[in-house]
N, C-alpha and C positions, 0 to 999 in steps of 0.2 A: 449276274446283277451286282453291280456293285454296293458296297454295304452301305448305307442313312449314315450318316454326318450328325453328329450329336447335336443335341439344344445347349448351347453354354451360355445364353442369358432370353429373356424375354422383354421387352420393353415397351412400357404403356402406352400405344397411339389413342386410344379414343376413350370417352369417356360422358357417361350420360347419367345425370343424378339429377334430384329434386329442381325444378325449374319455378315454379311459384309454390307460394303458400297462401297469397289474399287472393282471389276471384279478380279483383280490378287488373289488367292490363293496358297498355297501350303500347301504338306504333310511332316508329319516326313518320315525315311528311313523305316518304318515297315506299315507306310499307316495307322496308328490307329489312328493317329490324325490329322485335318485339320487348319489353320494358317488362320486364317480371315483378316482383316484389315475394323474398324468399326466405324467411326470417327475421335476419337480421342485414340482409345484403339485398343489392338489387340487381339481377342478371339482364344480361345484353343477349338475345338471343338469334341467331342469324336465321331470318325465315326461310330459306333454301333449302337448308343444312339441316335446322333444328340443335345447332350447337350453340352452347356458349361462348361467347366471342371473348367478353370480359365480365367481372363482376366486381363489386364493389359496396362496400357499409361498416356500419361504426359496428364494431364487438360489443359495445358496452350495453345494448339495446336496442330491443326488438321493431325492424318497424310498421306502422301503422297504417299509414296508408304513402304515395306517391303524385306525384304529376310531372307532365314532361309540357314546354313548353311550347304553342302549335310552331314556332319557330325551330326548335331545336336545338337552342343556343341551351337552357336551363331545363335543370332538372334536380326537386324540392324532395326530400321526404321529411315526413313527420316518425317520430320516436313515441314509446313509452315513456322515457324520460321526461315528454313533455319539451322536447329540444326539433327545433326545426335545422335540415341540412340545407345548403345548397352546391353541388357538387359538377363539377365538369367532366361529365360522364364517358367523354370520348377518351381522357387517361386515367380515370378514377381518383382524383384529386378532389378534396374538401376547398372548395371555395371559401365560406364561411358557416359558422353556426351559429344562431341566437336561438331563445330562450321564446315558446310559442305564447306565452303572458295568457293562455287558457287555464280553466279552472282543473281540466279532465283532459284524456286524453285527445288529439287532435284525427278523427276518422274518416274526415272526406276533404280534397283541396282539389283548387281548378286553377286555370288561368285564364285569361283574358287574352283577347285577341290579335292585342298587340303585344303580349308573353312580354308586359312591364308590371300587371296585377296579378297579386295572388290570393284568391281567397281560403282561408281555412275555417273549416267549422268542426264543431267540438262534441263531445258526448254533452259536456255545460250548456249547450243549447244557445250557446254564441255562437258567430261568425265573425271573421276578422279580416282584413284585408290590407295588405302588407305592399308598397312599391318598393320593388326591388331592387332595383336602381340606385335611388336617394337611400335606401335600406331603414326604412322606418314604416309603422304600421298605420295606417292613413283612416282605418274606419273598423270602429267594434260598435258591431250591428247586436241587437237584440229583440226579444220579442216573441221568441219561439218557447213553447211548451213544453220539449223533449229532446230527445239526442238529434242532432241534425243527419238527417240520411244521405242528403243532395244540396249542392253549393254550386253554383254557375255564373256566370258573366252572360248578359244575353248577347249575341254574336254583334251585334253592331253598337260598336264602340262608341258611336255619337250618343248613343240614351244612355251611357251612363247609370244603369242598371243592372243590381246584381239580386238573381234569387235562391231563394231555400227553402227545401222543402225537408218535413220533420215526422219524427215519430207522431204527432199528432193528428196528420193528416192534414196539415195545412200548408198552405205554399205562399210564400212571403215574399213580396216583391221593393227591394227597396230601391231608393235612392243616391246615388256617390257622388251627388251633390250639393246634398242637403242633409246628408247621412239621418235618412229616416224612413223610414215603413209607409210605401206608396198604399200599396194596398195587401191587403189578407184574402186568399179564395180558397174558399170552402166547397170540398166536393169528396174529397176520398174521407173514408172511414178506416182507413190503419195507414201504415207507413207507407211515408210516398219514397220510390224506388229508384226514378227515373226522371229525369226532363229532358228534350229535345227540341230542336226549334228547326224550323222551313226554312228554305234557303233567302228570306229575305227576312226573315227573323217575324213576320207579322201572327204566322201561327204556331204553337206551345203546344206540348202534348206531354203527359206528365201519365205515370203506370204507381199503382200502388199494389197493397197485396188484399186489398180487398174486391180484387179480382173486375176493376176497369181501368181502362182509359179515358182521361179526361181531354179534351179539345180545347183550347182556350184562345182566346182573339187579345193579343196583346197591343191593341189600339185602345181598348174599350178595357180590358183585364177585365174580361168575363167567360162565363164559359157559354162555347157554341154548342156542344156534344159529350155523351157519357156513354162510352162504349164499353159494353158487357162484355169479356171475354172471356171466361168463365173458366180461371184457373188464376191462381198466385205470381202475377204477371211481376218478375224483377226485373224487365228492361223492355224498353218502345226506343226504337229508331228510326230519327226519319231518312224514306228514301230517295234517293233523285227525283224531281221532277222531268219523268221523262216517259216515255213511252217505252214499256215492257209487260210486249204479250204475254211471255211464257207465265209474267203472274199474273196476267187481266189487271193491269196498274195503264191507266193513261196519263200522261203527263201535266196536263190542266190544272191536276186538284192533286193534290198532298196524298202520300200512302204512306203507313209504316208498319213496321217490323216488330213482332213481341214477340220472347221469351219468358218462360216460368217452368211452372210444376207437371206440365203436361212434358216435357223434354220436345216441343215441336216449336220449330220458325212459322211464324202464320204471320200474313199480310194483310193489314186492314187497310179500307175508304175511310180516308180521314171525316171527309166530309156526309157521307151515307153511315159511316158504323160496318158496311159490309165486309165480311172476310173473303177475299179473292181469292188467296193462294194459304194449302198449308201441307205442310210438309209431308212427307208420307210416315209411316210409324220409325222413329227411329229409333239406333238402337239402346240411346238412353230409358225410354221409355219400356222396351224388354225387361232391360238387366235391372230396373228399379226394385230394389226389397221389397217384399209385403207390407211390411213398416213403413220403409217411404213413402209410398202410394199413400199411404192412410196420411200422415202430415200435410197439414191444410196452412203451417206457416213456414214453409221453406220449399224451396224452386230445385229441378232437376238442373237447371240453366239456369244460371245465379247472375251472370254480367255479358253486356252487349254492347260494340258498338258498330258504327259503320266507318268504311275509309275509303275515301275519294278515291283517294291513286289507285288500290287495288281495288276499289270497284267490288267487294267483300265486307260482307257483315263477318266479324271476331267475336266469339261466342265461348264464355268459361261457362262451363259443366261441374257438376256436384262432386265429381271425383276430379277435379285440378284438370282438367284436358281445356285445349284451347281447338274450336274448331274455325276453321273458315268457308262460310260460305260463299261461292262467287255471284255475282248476279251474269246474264240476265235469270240463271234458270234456278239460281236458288240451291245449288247441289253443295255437299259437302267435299273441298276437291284437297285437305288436310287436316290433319288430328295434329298435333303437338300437346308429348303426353306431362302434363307440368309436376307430377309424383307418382313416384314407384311403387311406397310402400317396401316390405321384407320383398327381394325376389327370391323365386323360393327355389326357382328351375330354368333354367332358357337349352334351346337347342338350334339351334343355322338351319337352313334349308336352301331347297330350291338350285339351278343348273349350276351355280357360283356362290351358294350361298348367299345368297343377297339380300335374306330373308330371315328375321330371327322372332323366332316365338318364345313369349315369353310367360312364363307364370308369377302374378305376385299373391300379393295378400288381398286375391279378389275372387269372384268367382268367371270375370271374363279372361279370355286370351288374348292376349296383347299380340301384334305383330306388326314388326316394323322390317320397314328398308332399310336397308342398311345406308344407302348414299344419302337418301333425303333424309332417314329418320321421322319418318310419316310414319305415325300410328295408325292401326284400325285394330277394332276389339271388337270381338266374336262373343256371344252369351251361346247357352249349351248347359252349363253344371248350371246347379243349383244353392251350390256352394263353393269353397274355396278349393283351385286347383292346385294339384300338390306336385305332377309330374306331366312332364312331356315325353315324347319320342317320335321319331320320323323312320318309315321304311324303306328298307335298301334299296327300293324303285325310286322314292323319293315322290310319290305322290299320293300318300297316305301320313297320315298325322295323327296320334293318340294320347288323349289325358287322360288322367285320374283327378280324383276331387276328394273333399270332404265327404259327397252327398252318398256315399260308399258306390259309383258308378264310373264306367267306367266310359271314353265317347268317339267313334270313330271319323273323322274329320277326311274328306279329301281334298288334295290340294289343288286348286287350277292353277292355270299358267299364270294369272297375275299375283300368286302369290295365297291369294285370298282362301276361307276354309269355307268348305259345306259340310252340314254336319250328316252323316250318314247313317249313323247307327247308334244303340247306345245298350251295354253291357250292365245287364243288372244281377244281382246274386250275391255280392260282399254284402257280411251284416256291419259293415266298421269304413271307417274313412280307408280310400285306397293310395298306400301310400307311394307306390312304383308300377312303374311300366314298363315293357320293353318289348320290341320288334323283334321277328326272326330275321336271323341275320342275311341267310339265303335268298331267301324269296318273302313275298308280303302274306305266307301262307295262314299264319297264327301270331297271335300277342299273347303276352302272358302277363299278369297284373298279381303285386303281390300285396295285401293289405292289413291294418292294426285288430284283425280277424283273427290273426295267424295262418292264416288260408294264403295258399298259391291257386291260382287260376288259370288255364287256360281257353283261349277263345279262338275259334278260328273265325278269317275274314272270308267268309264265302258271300258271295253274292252283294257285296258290300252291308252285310251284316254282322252281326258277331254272334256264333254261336257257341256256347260253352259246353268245351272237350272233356274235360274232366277238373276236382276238386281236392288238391291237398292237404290233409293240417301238417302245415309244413313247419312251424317254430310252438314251444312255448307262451312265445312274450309277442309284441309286434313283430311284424316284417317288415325292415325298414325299406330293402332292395331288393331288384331282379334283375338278371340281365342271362342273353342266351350267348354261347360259345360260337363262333365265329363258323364251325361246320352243322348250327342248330342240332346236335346232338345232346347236349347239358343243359342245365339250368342251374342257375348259382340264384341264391337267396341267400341273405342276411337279414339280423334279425336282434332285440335288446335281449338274447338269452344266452349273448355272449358268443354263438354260433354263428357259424357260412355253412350251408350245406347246397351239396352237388343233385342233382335229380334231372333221370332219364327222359327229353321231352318227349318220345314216343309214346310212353303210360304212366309217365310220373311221378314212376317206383324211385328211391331214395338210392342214389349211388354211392356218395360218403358225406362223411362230417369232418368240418376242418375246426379244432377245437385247440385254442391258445390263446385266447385272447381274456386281459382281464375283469373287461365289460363291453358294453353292448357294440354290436357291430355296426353301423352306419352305412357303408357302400360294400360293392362288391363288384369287380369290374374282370375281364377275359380278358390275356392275351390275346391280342390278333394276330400274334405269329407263334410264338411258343405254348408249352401244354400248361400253361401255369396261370392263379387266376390272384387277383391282389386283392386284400380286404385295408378297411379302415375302419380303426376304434375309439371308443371316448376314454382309452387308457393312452391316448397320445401316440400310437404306434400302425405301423401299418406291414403284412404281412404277405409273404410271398407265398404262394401254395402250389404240389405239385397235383394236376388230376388225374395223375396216377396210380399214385400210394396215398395223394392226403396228408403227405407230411409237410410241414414248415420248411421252405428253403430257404429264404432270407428274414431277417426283422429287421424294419428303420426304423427307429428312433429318433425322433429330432424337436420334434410338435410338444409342448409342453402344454396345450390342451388336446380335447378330444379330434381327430382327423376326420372329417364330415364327408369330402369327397376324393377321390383318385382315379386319375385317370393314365392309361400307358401313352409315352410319345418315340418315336421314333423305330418304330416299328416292332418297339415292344423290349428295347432296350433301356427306357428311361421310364421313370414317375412321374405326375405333376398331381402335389396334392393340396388340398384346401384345410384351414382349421378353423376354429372357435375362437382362433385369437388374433380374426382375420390374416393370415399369411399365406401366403402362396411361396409353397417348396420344391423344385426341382431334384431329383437324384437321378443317378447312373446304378442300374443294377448288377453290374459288373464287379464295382467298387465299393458299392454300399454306401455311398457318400452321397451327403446333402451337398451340391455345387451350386445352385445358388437360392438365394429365401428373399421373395417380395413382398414389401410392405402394403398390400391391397385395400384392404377395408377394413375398416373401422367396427366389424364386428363379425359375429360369425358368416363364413364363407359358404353360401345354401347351395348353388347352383356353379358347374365347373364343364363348361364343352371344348372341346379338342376339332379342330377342321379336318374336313376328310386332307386336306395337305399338311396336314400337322405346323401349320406356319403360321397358324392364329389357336388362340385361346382366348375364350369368353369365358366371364368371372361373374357372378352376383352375390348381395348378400343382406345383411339386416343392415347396411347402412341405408336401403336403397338406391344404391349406382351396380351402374354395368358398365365393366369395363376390360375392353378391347385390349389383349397383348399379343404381339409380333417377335417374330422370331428374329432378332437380331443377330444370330450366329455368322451368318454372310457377312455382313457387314464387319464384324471382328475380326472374321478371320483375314477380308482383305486388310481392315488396317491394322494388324499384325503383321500379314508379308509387304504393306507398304513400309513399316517401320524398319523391317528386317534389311530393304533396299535401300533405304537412307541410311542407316546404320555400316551397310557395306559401303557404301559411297563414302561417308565420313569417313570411315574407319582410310580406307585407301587415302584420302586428303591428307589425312592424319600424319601415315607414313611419308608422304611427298612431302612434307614440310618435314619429317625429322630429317628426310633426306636430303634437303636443304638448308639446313641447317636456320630455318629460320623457327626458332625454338619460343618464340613469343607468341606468336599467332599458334605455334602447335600447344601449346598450355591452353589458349582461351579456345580451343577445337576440344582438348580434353576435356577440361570443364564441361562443357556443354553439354557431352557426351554421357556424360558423367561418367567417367573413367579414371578411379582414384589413383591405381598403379600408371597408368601413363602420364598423369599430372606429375606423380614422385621421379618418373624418368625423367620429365622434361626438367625438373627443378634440379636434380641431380646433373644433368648435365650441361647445366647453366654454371651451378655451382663448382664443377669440377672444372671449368672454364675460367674458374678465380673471377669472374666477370657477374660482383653485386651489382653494376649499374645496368648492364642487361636484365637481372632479373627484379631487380628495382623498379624500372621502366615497362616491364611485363607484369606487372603487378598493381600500377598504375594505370593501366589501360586496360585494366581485366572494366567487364559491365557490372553492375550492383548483384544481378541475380550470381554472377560468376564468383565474386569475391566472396558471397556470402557462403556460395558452395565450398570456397576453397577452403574460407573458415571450419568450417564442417569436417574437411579431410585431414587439416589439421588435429583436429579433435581426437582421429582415429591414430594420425598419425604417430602424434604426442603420445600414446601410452604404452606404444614400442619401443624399445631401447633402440633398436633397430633403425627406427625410423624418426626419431625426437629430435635427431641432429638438424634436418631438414625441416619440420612444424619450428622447432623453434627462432631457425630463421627468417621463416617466412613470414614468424610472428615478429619477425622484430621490423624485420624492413615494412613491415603492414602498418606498426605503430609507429613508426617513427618517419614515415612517408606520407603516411594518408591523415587530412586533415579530420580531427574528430569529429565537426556538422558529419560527415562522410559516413564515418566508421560508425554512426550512431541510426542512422538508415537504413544499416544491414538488417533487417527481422530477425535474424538468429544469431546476433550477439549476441545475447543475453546467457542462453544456451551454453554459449562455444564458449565463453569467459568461463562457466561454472563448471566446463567440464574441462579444460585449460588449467586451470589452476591445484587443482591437486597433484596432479603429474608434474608439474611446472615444480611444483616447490619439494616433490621427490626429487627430480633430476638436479634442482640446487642443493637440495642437501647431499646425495648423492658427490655432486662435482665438490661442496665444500671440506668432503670426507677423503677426498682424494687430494686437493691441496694439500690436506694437513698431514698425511701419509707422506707424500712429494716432500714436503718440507721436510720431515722427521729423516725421511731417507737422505736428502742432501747432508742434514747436518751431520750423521751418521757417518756419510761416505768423507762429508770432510775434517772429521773428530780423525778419521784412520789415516788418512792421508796426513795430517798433522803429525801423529805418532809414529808413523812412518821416517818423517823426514829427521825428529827429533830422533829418534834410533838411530839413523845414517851421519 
């Protein structure tokens, strides 16, 4: 077999971080892109993909809220600063900025139908409305009691009507003709959430969190109906008028759609109050805290709306996910996860890996495709999960938690977990996990107990083998030897220790390290097992004797993870000071160190092709690197073939003596001594107007290179003869606009000149000698003849 081909670089292909921070979203008019709002920036999201295509915002402050224009031509955000943007989102350029003339910050904007109006309303309990166009603010509406929740254009542009509704529970309907307050409807009792209008705009329907929907007839601006729906409803949308059985929706009469505090899509008769259709338990509604449930002022499903073209209600969730549901049947058909959180663990799976499960700082499991980037989260723990692992069958799956338990998932063909068993017996959060390597016979779970566990998987249950006090202090890791004969644990009591998995007897201790140990990971090929510590260093062990084979040093904070690549011949390891470190252990050398993440490095997986690595960390992103070594290595022997090809031209042109062209060949080449031949051999030709003329028609980047060689040249005695002709014919040939365009003049002058004025004083020491000597030889010669 021939020997793995080393890793000599990795390089970032993909890359998945914080996608929203506010609940409000929206789509372009074709539904292929999603409009985030992420801080301070505002991300372009490809709905396919679930990548970020582009992003874009002002540094100086955070923004507020958004709006995209139903055209797609504009797109507004409001600031903390109180400064409105308007931005051309398709290259992330600042159109303009003005100044929002509200009292407080600007938290809800809309536009108008024909995306010429813009309304803003404020925590001050104004509304404002701005034409964009002419760029002046055409109507400040007042009249409202409290923070403005909702600000809309009613869809048909002939009435001339813009409403709002407010922390008071009243809904304002005014005028933008008369800029005045048509009328006031009184019906909800806390903050109104939502308005939506029918497709001919005649009927309103408006959700607060005093848990109804109100009907309204905007002929009349009265109310028709007050539908109880008997939860903290933060969005109503209306739906096609059309016919869809699967929700018992006829097309006749008005349906819509509300989200809230129950985490369920339900479908109500506008006109009856009746609910038709409702979701079946989903999994927001599981994974809710005990605490949340209890909160009677805030929604598991926070924002909603509907989209024509995709024929899908868009739905943010309390932990930043965007769901879509499709119609006719209502089903959830993507997740898009809008925050991370610390990832704390992830592992690939599945026949291609195409499949990556992820732990953050929650208590579900995340697990996404890799191509679309479709989330789906699984609940199981009861708290925050700390560790994954997959079995060498590859259809079996295992966390650890906070909740000290431990949970056996298996995997179907689409990817997805069932949860199967669940391991109880740690008195302490369970900090690692790990599979046998063999076969899916046992797991073993090490936790902040100081206990090592193992369990076997019989019957797709977990029963527990036997019970170690295995460290001191925590146990930070576990993991089993590639023949499931060992067990390696690490642990903050400065130890790795080796143990028998047969009966769990202690086989050695590897002790050198100057604090606490963090990982501990097997050769897959050799008998050696590698730790990492928060003394910066990472250690090679033999499971032999237990002694130290190698130390790396390079990590100037603590080393969190490492893992072996290339069949056991290289490192790749993680720190605290986010970087990702490459080594050869042959050499002991760090060969190459990436700048990853923005803070500590939690989470570190190796592909069974060793030709990916996946990275997580407290920045919350995950990020994809590829094995770039192929690629180097061809364009290394591509360069090495140009190189030979040049190099042969090179010689053909000395051999032709055409010595001009073979100078600007050397240059290019960069090849200092065939430049001095080719000058030299110009010069020995007594022929400055050749090399005059070749020095002339050298290119910018060439001259400036030649200056350079000069530089080298000039501090040879050797070679000074040659720099300093070619500095002469340079200066007194080339016009100065010229010589002043080279980038490394500046340079080549400062390093020119001291050598320059040795060689004159040098040449002026040797006149004066010449001279001394003539007069000398002709003093004798005088006394000579006077003698004769």
């Amino acid at each position: 077999m021939a020997a793995p081909s080393l890793v000599e670089s990795l390089a970032l292909s993909r890359e998945h971080g914080d996608v929203l921070s506010l609940a409000k979203v929206q789509l372009d008019r074709d539904g292929e892109r999603i409009f985030c709002a992420c801080r301070n920036k505002i991300n372009v999201v490809q709905v396919s993909t679930s990548k970020i295509i582009s992003s874009f915002g002002d540094e100086e402050s955070e923004i507020t809220c958004f709006a995209l224009s139903p055209d797609d031509s504009i797109l507004v955000t409001a600031h903390k600063n109180l400064l409105l943007i308007q931005w051309d989102w398709r290259t992330g350029s600042k159109v303009r900025t003005w100044k929002a003339i509200h009292m407080a910050t600007v938290c809800v904007m809309s536009f108008d139908s024909t995306s010429t109006l813009l309304a803003t309303g404020s925590t001050d309990a104004t509304v404002k409305v701005w034409h964009l166009i002419n760029q002046y603010c055409t109507h400040n509406l007042r009249g409202a009691q409290g923070v403005i929740s909702v600000a809309c254009f009613h869809p048909d542009s002939r009435r001339l009507q813009l409403i709002s509704g407010s922390a008071d529970g009243k809904i304002r309907v005014y005028s933008l003709e008369t800029s005045s307050l048509v009328a006031t409807l009184e019906g909800h009792m806390s903050t109104v959430t939502s308005i939506d209008f029918s497709q001919d705009g005649d009927v309103m329907i408006s959700s607060g969190r005093d848990r109804v929907v109100i009907v309204w007839d905007m002929k009349s601006l009265t109310s028709n109906r007050t539908i109880p729906v008997f939860e903290v409803c933060e969005g109503a949308m209306m739906l096609p008028q059309e016919d869809i059985p699967e929700l018992n929706v006829v097309g006749s009469s008005p349906h819509f759609a509300t989200i809230g505090s129950k985490g369920l899509v339900r479908v109500f008769h506008a006109s009856s109050g009746r609910c038709t259709f409702t979701e079946e338990k989903s999994l927001y509604l599981k994974t809710l805290s005990a605490s949340h449930q209890k909160q009677d002022d805030s929604g598991v499903l926070l924002f909603g709306l509907f989209h024509a073209q995709l024929r899908a209600l868009v739905v943010t969730t309390f932990e930043q996910t965007v769901l879509f549901y499709r119609l006719p049947e209502l089903s959830c058909y993507k997740q898009l996860t809008g925050r991370y959180d610390e990832v704390l663990d992830l592992i690939a799976f599945g026949a291609n890996e195409e499949y990556v499960a992820v732990a953050t700082n929650s208590k579900n499991i995340r697990v996404f495709e890799r191509d679309s980037w479709s989330c789906r989260l699984y609940a199981g723990h009861a708290d925050i999960v700390l560790a994954l692992d997959v079995s060498k069958s590859g259809e079996w799956l295992v966390s650890s938690s906070k909740d000290n338990c431990v949970i056996l998932w298996h995997i179907e063909s689409d990817g997805s977990l069932v949860q199967t068993a669940t391991g109880q017996g740690h008195t302490n959060s369970v900090s690692a996990v790990a599979f046998s390597r063999v076969n899916d016979h046992f797991v073993v779970s090490a936790s902040e107990d100081c206990t090592l566990k193992m369990w076997a998987t019989e019957e797709r249950s977990l029963r527990p083998v036997y019970t170690v006090h295995a460290h001191d202090k925590n146990v930070t890791s576990v993991d089993v030897s590639p023949d499931n004969k060992l067990i390696a644990t690490a642990s903050m009591d400065k130890t790795a220790k080796l143990w028998r998995s047969s009966d769990g007897t202690l086989s050695g201790c590897l002790r050198g390290h100057r604090r606490g140990v963090f990982y501990v990971r097997f050769s897959p090929i050799d008998k050696v097992v590698a730790s990492s510590s928060g003394d910066g260093s990472i250690k090679v062990w033999s499971i032999k004797d237990y002694s130290c084979l190698l130390t790396l040093e390079g990590h100037e904070c603590a080393v969190l993870k490492v893992h072996f690549l290339s069949r056991g011949m290289q490192l790749i390891s993680g720190g605290s000071d986010g970087l990702l470190k490459l080594w050869t252990l042959k050499s002991s050398e760090c060969n190459k160190t990436m700048d990853a993440h923005d803070g500590r490095v939690w989470a570190l997986f190796v592909s069974r092709d060793q030709q990916h690595v996946w990275t997580g960390g407290e920045d919350s992103r995950l990020l994809l690197w590829d094995d770039e070594s192929p690629t180097i290595r061809q364009e290394q022997q591509r360069q090495r073939q140009d190189s030979l090809l040049q190099e042969q031209e090179l010689a053909n042109l000395v051999h032709k003596k055409q010595l001009g062209k073979a100078l600007a060949l050397a240059l290019a080449l960069d090849l200092p001594l065939k430049a001095l031949h080719m000058i030299r051999e110009m010069l020995a030709h007594c022929d400055d107007g050749m090399l005059r003329d070749a020095l002339l028609g050298l290119r910018e980047d060439h001259a400036d290179r030649l200056l350079h060689f000069c530089v080298q040249w000039n501090s040879n005695t050797r070679t000074c003869l040659e720099a300093q002709k070619v500095l002469a014919l340079i200066l007194t040939s080339c016009p100065p606009e010229k010589l002043l365009q080279l980038p490394r003049l500046r340079a080549a002058v400062e390093g020119l000149l001291p050598y320059t004025e040795r060689h004159a004083h040098r040449l002026r020491k040797l006149v004066e000698q010449s001279t001394l000597t003539e007069f000398t030889w002709q003093t004798v010669k005088l006394a000579d003849m006077c003698i004769q």
